[in-house]
C-alpha positions in Angstrom: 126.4 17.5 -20.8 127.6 19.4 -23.7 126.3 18.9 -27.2 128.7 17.0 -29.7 129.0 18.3 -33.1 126.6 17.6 -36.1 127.2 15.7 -39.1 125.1 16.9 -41.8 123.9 15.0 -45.0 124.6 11.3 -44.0 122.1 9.0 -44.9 121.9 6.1 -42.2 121.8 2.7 -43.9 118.9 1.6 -42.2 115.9 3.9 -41.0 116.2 4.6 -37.9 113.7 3.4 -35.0 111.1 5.4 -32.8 110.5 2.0 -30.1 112.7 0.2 -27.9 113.9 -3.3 -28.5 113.2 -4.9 -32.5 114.3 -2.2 -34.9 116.8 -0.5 -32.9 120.3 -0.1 -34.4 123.1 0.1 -31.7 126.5 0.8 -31.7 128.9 -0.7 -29.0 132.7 0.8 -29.2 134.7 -1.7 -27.8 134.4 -5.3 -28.0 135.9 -6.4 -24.7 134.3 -8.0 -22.0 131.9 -4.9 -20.9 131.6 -4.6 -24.9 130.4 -8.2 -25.6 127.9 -8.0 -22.2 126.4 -4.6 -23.6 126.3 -6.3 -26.7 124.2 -9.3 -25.0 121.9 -7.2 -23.5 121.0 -5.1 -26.1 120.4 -7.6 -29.0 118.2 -9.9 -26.2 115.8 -6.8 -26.3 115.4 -7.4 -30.0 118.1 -4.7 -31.5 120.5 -5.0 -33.9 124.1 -4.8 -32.8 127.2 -4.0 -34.3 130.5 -4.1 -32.3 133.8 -2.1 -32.9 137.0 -3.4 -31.1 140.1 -0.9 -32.1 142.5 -4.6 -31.9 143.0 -7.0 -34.0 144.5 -9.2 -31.6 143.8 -12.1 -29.4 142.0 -10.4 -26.7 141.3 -14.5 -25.6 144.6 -14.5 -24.4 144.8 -11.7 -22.0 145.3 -14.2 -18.8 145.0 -12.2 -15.8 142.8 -13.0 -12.6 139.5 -11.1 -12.0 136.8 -11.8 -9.3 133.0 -11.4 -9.4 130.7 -12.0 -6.5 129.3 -15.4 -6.3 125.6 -14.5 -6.8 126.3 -12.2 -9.9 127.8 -15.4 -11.4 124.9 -17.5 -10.6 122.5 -14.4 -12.3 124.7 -14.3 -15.2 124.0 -18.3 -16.2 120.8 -18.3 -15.5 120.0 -15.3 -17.5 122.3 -16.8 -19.9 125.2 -14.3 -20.8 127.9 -17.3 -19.3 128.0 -20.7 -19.7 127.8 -22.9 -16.6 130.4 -24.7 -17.8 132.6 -21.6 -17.8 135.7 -22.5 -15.3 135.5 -21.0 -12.1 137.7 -21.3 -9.2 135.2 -20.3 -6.1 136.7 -19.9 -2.7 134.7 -19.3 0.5 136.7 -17.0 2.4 139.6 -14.6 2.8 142.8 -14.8 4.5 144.9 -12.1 5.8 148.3 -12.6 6.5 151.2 -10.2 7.4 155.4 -11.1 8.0 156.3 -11.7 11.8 158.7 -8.7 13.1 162.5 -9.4 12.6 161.3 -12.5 10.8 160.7 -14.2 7.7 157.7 -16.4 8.5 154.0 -15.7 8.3 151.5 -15.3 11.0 147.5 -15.4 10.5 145.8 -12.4 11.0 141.8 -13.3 10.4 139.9 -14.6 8.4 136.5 -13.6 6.8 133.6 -15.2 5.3 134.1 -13.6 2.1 133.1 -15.5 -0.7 134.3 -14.7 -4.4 134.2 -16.0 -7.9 138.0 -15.5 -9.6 137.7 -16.0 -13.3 140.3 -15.7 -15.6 139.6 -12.8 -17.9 139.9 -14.4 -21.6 138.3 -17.3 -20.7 135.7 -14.9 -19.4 135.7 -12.9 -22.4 135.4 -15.8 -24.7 132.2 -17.3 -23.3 130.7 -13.7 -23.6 131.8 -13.8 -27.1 130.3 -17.0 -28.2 127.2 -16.1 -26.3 126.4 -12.8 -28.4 124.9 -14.3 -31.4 123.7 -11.9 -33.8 125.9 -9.3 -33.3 127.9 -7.6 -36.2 131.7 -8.1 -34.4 134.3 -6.4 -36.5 137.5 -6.5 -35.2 140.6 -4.4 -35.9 138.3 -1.6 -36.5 139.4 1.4 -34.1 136.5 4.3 -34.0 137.8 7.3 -34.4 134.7 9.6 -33.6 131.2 9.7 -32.4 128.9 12.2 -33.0 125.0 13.4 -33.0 123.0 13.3 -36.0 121.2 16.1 -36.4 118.2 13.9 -37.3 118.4 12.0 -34.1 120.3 9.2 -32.9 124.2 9.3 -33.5 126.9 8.5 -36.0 129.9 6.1 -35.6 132.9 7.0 -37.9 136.0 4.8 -38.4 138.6 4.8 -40.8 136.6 2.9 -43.2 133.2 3.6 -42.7 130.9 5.7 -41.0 127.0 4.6 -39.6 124.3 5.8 -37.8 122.5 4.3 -34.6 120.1 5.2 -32.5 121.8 4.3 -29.3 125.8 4.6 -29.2 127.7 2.3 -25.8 130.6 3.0 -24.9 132.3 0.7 -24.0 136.1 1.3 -24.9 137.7 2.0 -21.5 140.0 4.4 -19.7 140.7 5.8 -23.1 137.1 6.1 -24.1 136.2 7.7 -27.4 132.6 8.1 -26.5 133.6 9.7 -23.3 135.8 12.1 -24.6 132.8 13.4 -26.6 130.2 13.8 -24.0 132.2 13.9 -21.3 134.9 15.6 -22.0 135.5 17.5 -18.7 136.1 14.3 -16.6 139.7 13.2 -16.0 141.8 10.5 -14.4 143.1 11.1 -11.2 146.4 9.1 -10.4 147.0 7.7 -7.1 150.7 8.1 -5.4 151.1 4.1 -6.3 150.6 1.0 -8.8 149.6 -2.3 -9.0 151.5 -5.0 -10.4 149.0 -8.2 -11.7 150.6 -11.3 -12.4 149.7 -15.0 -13.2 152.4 -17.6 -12.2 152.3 -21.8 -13.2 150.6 -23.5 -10.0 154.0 -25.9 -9.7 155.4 -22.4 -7.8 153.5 -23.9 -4.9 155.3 -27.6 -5.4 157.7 -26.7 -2.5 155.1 -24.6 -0.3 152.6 -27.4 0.1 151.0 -25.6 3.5 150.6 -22.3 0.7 148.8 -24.4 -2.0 146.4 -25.7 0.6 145.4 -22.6 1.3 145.1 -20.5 -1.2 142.4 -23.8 -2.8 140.2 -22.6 0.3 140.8 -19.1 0.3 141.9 -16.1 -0.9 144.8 -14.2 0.2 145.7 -11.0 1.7 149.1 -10.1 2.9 150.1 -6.8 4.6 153.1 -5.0 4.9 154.4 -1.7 5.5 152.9 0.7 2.9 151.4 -1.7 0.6 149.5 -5.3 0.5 149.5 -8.3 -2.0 146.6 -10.4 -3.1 146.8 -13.9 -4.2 144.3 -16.6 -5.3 143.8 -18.9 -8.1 142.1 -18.6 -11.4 141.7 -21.5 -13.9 144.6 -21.6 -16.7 143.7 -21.3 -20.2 144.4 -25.1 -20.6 141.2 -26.7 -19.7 141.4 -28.0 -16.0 144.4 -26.2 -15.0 144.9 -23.4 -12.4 147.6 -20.3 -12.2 148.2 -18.4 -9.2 147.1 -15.2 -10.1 148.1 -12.2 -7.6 148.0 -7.8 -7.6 151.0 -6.3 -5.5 150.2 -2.7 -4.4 153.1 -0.2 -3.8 155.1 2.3 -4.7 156.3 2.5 -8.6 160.0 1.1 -9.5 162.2 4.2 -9.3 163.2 6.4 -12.4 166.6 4.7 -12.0 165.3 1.2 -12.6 166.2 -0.8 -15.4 166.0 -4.1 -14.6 163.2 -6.2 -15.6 159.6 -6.2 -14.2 159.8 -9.8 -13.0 163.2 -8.4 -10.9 161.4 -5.4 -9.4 158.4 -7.3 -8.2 161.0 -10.2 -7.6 163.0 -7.2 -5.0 159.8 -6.1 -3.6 158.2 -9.7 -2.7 161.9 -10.3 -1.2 161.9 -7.1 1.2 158.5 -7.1 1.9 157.0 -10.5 2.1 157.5 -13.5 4.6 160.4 -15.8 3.2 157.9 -18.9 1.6 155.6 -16.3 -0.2 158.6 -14.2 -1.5 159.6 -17.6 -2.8 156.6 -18.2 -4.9 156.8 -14.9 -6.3 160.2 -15.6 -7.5 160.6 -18.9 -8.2 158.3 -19.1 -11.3 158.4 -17.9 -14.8 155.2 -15.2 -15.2 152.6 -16.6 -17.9 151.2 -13.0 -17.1 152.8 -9.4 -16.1 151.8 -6.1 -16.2 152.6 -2.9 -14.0 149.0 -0.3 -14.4 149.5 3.2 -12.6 146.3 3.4 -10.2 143.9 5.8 -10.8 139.6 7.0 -10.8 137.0 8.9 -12.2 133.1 8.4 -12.2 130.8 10.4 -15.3 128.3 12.2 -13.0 125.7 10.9 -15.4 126.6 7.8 -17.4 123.5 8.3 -20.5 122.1 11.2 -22.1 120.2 10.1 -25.4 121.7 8.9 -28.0 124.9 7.9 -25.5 125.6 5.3 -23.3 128.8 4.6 -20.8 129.6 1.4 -18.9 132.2 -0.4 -17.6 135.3 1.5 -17.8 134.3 3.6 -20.2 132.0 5.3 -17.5 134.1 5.0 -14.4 137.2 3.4 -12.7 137.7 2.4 -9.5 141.0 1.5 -7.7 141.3 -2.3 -7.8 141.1 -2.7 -4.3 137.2 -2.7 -4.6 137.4 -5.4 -7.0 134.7 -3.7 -9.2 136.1 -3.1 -13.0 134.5 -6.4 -14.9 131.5 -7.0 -12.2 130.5 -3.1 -12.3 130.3 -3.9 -16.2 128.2 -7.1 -16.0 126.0 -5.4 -13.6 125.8 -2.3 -16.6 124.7 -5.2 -19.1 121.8 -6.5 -16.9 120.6 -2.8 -16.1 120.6 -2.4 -20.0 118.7 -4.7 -20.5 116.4 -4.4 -18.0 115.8 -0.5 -19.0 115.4 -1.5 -23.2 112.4 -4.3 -21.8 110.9 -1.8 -19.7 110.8 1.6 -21.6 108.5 2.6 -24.7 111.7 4.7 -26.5 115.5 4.3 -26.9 115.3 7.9 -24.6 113.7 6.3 -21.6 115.6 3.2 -21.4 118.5 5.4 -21.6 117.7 7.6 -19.0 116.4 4.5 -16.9 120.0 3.1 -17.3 121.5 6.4 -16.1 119.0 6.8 -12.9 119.9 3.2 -11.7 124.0 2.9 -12.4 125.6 6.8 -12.4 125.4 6.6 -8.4 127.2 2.9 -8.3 130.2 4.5 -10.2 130.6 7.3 -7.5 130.2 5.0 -4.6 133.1 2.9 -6.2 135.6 5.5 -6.5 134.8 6.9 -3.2 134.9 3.1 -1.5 138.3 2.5 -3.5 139.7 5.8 -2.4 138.7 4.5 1.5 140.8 1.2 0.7 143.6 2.7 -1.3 144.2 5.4 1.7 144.0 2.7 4.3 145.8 -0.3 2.5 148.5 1.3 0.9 148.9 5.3 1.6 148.4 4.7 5.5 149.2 1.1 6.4 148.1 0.1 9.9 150.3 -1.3 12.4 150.1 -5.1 10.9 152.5 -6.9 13.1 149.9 -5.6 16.2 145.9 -6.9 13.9 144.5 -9.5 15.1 140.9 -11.0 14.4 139.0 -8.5 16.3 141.4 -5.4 15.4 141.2 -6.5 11.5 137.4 -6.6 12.1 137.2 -3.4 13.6 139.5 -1.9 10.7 137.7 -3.3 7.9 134.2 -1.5 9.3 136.2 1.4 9.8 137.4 1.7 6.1 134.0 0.4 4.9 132.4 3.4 6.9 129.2 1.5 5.5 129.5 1.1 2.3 129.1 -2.6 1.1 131.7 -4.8 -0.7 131.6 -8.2 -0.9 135.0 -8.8 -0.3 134.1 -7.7 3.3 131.7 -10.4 3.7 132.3 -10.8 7.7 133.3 -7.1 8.6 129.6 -6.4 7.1 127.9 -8.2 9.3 
């Protein structure tokens, strides 16, 4: 990893310490949700925290769907980062589903024990939030730099200020300062599609009774030819409601588009799924839409002392792995882990890099597996049945473990 340059002559506000956990300074950029669970993790070892999120918005209000695995959630309330009162929507199993040839009606593929935790990510990010106590949050407060002192340690510049810690996470995403300085040789690299994500009102289902019964049991996997959709539902911001939240993979509108994005998913649900799911996606007004090109990269080695990468920050994954906020949780309880165990700020960090660089590289490769075989090379849908979708999904696994594959594992 290649040195960053110095800055000479700062004095640090506070000395700086030689021991893991009380008296350590640490820097987190970004203040999202693998911000605020870095943050957790690092001030429960006894340092003290300060947080830089670059916006100065409502980050509460970001409403899409994200799933965790069942027994992260239950290791995250009992080591306290969630709140078990947090609103879940926990389904079982998964459902895959694909449009009958030359009609418009749906026909059961499988199904998989495949149990999952969706969460809906501000409501997620907000209980992280208010479980960080202690931490320095300052918001609207984009770093522009990071650097090593040449005392040890490393410096944090913004527009306003400038401050020394002895560790530095980053934690600010594709666009990641931090990376950018010590790991300035890895790059994105796209994938030939996108994914649309999008929340709709649950009253969508009002006239698709037999659809809202299943998705409260399960969650949803629909194939078609050369891409999929995914639907299941996430508590609404409103305590005790639900949205349907969903991610449509395919091909990006065409440079001639210029309708909506509501009208392009809208045209793509319509030639692409059976008639009562295409009705769903069109019926309702979107709380939620967004259209992300889909892309990876892993850091071959995601600490080197004074630095620190998680979440996104140190790796993406295509979304078919279901990986981007539990990969980052997963980085918070490592953290911590390494800061109890280790006698210096260097050891935990190299600790934190033994146990999680290899997770970030089995990711990309397991997303690149799912990407090629869900979207790029769709099978033969129409002709899966429980034992061909079985077959398939250890095929693409090639042994590599997801839990969205919960039967196909076994």
């Amino acid at each position: 990893m290649p040195d960053v340059k110095m800055v000479a002559g700062h004095q640090p506000e506070k000395a700086v310490a030689d021991v893991t956990g009380a008296g350590l300074r640490v820097g987190v950029v970004g203040g999202s949700v693998a911000g605020c669970a870095l943050a957790i993790a690092a001030v429960r070892s006894g340092a003290d925290v300060t947080v830089y999120e670059r916006s100065d918005g409502a980050l509460e209000d970001r409403g899409f769907g994200i799933v965790v695995p069942p027994p992260l959630h239950a290791e995250l309330v009992g080591a306290g980062y969630l709140d078990a009162g947090m609103p879940t929507a926990p389904v079982p199993s998964r459902v895959w589903l694909t449009g009958e040839p030359g009609q418009r009606t749906a026909r059961e593929l499988a199904r998989q024990p495949a149990a999952v935790t969706p969460c809906h990510w501000g409501l997620l990010w907000r209980t992280l939030r208010a479980r960080a106590d202690g931490v320095t949050y300052h918001r609207g407060r984009p770093v522009t730099e990071v650097l090593r002192h040449p005392s040890g340690g490393a410096v944090i510049r913004t527009a306003e200020s400038e401050a020394r810690y002895d560790i530095v996470v980053g934690a600010d995403g594709p666009r990641s300062v931090t990376r950018a300085a010590v790991a300035p040789q890895v790059r994105p690299v796209p994938a030939r599609y996108v994914v649309w994500r999008g929340t709709l009102p649950l009253d969508v289902l009002a006239a698709h009774p037999h659809l809202g019964e299943l998705v409260r049991t399960a969650w949803i996997t629909l194939g078609f030819q050369g891409g999929h959709g995914v639907f299941y539902l996430i508590p609404g911001a409103v305590e005790g409601s639900r949205l349907l939240a969903y991610a449509l993979y395919g091909p990006p509108p065409p440079p001639s588009w210029t309708a909506g994005r509501e009208e392009y998913v809208r045209r793509v649900a319509e030639e692409h799924f059976p008639a009562d799911w295409a009705d769903v996606v069109g019926r309702g007004v979107h709380t939620s839409l967004a259209c992300h090109d889909v892309a990876d990269f892993h850091v071959p080695r995601v600490a080197e002392p004074p630095f620190l990468l998680a979440g996104d920050a140190a790796s993406i994954t295509r979304p078919h792995t279901a990986s981007g906020a539990t990969k980052a949780l997963q980085d918070a309880l490592c953290l911590e882990r390494a800061l109890r165990a280790s006698s210096s700020a260097a050891e935990a960090l190299r600790r934190y890099a033994d146990e999680r660089s290899d997770e970030g590289a089995r990711l990309v490769a397991l997303g690149r597996r799912l990407g090629q075989a869900m979207v790029e090379r769709t099978p033969d849908w129409a002709a899966m049945g429980p034992v061909e979708v079985a077959e398939w999904s250890r095929a693409t696994l090639d042994g590599a473990a997801s839990y969205l594959y919960g039967g196909a594992e076994r």
